[in-house]
N, C-alpha and C positions, 0 to 999 in steps of 0.2 A: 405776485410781484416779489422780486429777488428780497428786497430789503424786510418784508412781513414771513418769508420764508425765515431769514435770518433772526428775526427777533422769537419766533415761532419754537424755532429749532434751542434758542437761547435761552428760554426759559423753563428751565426745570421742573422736575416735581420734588413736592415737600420732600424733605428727609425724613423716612416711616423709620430707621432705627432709631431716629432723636425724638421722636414722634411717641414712640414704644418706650424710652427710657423716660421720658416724660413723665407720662403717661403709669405706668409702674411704680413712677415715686409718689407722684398725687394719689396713688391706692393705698400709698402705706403711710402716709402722715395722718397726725393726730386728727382725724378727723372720719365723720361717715365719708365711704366713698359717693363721691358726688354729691357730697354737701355742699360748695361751693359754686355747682350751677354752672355756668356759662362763662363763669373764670377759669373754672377746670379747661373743659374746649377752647378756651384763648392762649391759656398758657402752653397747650399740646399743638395748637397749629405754630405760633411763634417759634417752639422749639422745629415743625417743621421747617417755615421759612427759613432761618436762620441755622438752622445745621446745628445747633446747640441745645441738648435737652436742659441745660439750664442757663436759657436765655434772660440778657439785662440789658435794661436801657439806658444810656447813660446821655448817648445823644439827642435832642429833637429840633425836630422844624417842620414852620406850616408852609408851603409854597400856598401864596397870592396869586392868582391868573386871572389877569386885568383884558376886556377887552369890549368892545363897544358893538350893537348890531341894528342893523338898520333898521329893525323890523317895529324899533321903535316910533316911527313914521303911523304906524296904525294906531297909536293911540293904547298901547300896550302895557303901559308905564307910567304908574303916579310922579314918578322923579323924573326931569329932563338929563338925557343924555351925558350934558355936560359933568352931569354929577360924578359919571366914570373918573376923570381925571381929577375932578376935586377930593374924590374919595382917596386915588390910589397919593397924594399927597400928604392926607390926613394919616394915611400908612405910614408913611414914611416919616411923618412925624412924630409917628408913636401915640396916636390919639383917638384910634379905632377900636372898637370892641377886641377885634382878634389881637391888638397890642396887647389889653388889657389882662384879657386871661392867657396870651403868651408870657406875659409877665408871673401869671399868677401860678404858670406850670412850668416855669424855666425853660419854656421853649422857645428859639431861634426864628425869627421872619424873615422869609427869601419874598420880597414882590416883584413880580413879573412882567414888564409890561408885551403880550403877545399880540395886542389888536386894537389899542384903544386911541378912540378917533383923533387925540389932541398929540402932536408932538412933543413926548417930554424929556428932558436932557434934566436930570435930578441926581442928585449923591444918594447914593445907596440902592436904586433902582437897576434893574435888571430889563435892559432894553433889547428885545429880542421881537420887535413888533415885526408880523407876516405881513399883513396891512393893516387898513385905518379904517380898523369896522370891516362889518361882512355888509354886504349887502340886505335887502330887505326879501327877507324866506318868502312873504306873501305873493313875490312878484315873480322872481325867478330864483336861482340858487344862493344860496348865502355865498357862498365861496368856492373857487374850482376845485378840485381835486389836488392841482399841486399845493395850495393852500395849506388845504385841512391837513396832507403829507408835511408840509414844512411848520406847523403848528403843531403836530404831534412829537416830530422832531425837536421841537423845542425842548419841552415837557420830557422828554427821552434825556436830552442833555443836562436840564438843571438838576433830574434825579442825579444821575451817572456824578454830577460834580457834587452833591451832598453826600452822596455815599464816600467819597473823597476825601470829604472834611469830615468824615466817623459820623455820620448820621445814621442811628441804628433805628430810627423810629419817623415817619414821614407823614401828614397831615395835609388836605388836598383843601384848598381855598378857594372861593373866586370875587370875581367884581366886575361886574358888566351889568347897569340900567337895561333891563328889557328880556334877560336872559334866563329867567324862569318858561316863556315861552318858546322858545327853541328847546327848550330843555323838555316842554311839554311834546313839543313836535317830534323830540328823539326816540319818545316814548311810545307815541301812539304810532310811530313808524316802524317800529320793531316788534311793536304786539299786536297791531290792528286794532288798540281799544281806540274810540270815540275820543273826539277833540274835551266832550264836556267831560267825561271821566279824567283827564289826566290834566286840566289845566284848571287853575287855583289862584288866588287873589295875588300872588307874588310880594310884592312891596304893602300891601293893603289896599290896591282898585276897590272901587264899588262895582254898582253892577253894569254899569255903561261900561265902562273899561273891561271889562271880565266878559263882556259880550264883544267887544272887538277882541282879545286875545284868542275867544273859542272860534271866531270869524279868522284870525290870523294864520290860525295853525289849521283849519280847516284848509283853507285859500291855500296856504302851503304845500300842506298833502296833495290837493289836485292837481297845480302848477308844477310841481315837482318830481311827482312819481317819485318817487325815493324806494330803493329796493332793499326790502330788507332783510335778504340774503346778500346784502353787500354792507359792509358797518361803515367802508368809506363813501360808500356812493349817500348813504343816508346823510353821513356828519358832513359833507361840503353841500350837501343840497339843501338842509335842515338846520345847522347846526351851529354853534358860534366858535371863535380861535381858541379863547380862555377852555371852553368844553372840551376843544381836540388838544390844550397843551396841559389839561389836567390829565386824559383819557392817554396823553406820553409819559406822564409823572407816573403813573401808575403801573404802566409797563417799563419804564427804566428804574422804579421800584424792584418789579418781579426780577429784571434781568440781574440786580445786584443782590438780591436775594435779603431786601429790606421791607418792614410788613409796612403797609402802606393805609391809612386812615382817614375813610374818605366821611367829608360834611354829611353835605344836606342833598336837596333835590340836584341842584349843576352838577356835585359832586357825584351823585349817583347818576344820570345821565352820562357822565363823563365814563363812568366807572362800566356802566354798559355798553358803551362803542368801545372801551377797550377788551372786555369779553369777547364781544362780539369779534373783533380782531384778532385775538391770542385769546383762546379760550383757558390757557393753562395759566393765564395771569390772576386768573376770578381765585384760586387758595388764597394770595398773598393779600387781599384786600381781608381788612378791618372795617365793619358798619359802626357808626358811634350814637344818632340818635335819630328819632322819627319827629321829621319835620313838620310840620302844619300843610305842606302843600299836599293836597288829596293826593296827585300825582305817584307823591316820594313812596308810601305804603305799600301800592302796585309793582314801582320801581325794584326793593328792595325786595317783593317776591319773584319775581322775576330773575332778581343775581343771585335767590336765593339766601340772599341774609336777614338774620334778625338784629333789629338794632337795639341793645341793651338799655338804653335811656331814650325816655319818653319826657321833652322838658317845656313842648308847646314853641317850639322856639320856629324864628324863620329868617335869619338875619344874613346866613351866608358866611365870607369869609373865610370858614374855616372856624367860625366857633365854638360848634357843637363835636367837631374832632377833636378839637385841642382837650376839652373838657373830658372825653373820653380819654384823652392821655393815661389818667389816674387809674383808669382799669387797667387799661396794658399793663402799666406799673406792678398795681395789684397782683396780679397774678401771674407778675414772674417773679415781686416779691414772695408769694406763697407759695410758691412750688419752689424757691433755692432758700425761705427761710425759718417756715416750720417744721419742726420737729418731727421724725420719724415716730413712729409705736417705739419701735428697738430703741433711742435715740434717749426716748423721755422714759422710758421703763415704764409704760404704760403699758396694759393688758387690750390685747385684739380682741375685736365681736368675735366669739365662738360662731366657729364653720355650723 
């Protein structure tokens, strides 16, 4: 398709001289080389994203991606549906977790609404809904194809307009009752693992519930055939809007050439139908921490990331990204502010 050509073509690779100058200066600051771990490798891919070997953050934002799935009909979900639009309210009143530590990181909340079942006309909200809810995966497809296409488009547009407003740093959120299991389905559709390997208590089910979600995503897989040599045929057959307008945020990330920091399980589901689509977008993503859902672990070897923080956490949102903010920070404050050897008149390890 002309328009995945286009964004294909659009996303660049890191910058290897900023990369190299990075890189050369974290060798020579007061410290052993590679003391610093996994800050060193954050602060050298940044300088690649960003074309700056000594990259700062000054801007942030979490986008929210609110949306509703049907698939909550099987009995998938300790919380009723409705809770979607009560939640994305509490958003906007500033009374949510992701307020909470957006407050405590100085970071900016975009909420989204791309799919969630209830009509909402609200101040501050971002009304961008594809429809009203996807349908239920268990039966037939979540959503057509031009769907999933104008839900990624979303996601493409709100980066494109933060990058606008100097947002140099991007955090991938969601909110949809029931979307741990689609999120399961995305998974086991791209890797062939088993439904019970990649599906996990989500909001906290017992084992009744947990046995309809492994039944739902099962049910899915069959009904569906989702091919996965295809990332769009998987995400409208499988998949929820909030998942496909995160898995846009994350390539209208790469295309501005802004590092993008994705959650938990949606967010990495998300984060893999956008690979899967633009394989050159997987440098620009940021892992921030390892979720509770069995699933996420899997997920995360798959895109190949490690996630620096292990916090037991499983809440969503965006607020296991936001938390990781502090490392970003980290270490691009330590590569533009400590001291060279030459610098501090300190003596180098002898060659």
């Amino acid at each position: 398709m002309q328009r995945w050509a286009e964004i294909r073509s659009g996303i660049g690779a890191l910058d290897q001289g900023a990369m190299a100058l990075a890189r050369k200066r974290l060798d020579s600051l007061t410290k052993p080389q590679g003391s610093l771990g996994m800050l060193e490798d954050l602060a050298v891919q940044l300088a690649g994203i960003t074309g700056n070997p000594l990259p700062r953050i000054q801007e942030k934002w979490v986008v929210v991606m609110a949306g509703d799935h049907g698939v909550v009909e099987e009995g998938v979900s300790a919380y009723p549906a409705e809770v979607t639009a009560q939640m994305v309210l509490n958003f906007l009143a500033d009374g949510a977790g992701v307020n909470v530590f957006a407050r405590h990181t100085e970071t900016r909340v975009r909420v989204v609404d791309v799919g969630v079942a209830t009509d909402l006309h609200l101040p501050g909200l971002w009304s961008r809904k594809v429809r009203r809810g996807t349908a239920n995966l268990a039966q037939g497809p979540a959503m057509t194809p031009q769907e999933a296409e104008a839900a990624l488009e979303v996601g493409i547009g709100v980066a494109a307009d933060l990058a606008d407003r100097g947002a140099d740093l991007i955090a991938t959120g969601d909110m949809g009752i029931g979307n741990t299991t689609p999120s399961a389905a995305i998974l086991a559709a791209f890797t062939g693992r088993a439904p019970e390997e990649v599906v996990g208590r989500g909001t906290g089910v017992d084992d009744m519930r947990l046995a309809a979600k492994v039944e739902a995503v099962r049910r899915g897989l069959r009904v569906n055939r989702p091919d996965a040599s295809d990332a769009l045929d998987v995400l409208h057959k499988v998949g929820g809007l909030e998942i496909a307008g995160l898995a846009g945020v994350i390539l209208g990330a790469a295309l501005r050439r802004v590092p993008v920091v994705i959650d938990g399980f949606i967010s990495g589901a998300a984060a893999l139908v956008a690979t899967r689509l633009v394989p050159a977008a997987r440098p620009y993503i940021v892992p921030s921490h390892l979720s509770e859902e069995p699933g996420h672990r899997i997920l995360l070897e798959e895109l190949g990331l490690e996630a620096p923080l292990r916090l037991h956490m499983r809440l969503g949102e965006g607020t296991g990204a936001i938390l990781a903010f502090s490392l970003v920070e980290a270490a691009c404050k330590a590569l533009a502010q400590m001291a060279t050897f030459a610098e501090a008149s300190v003596s180098e390890r002898e060659a």
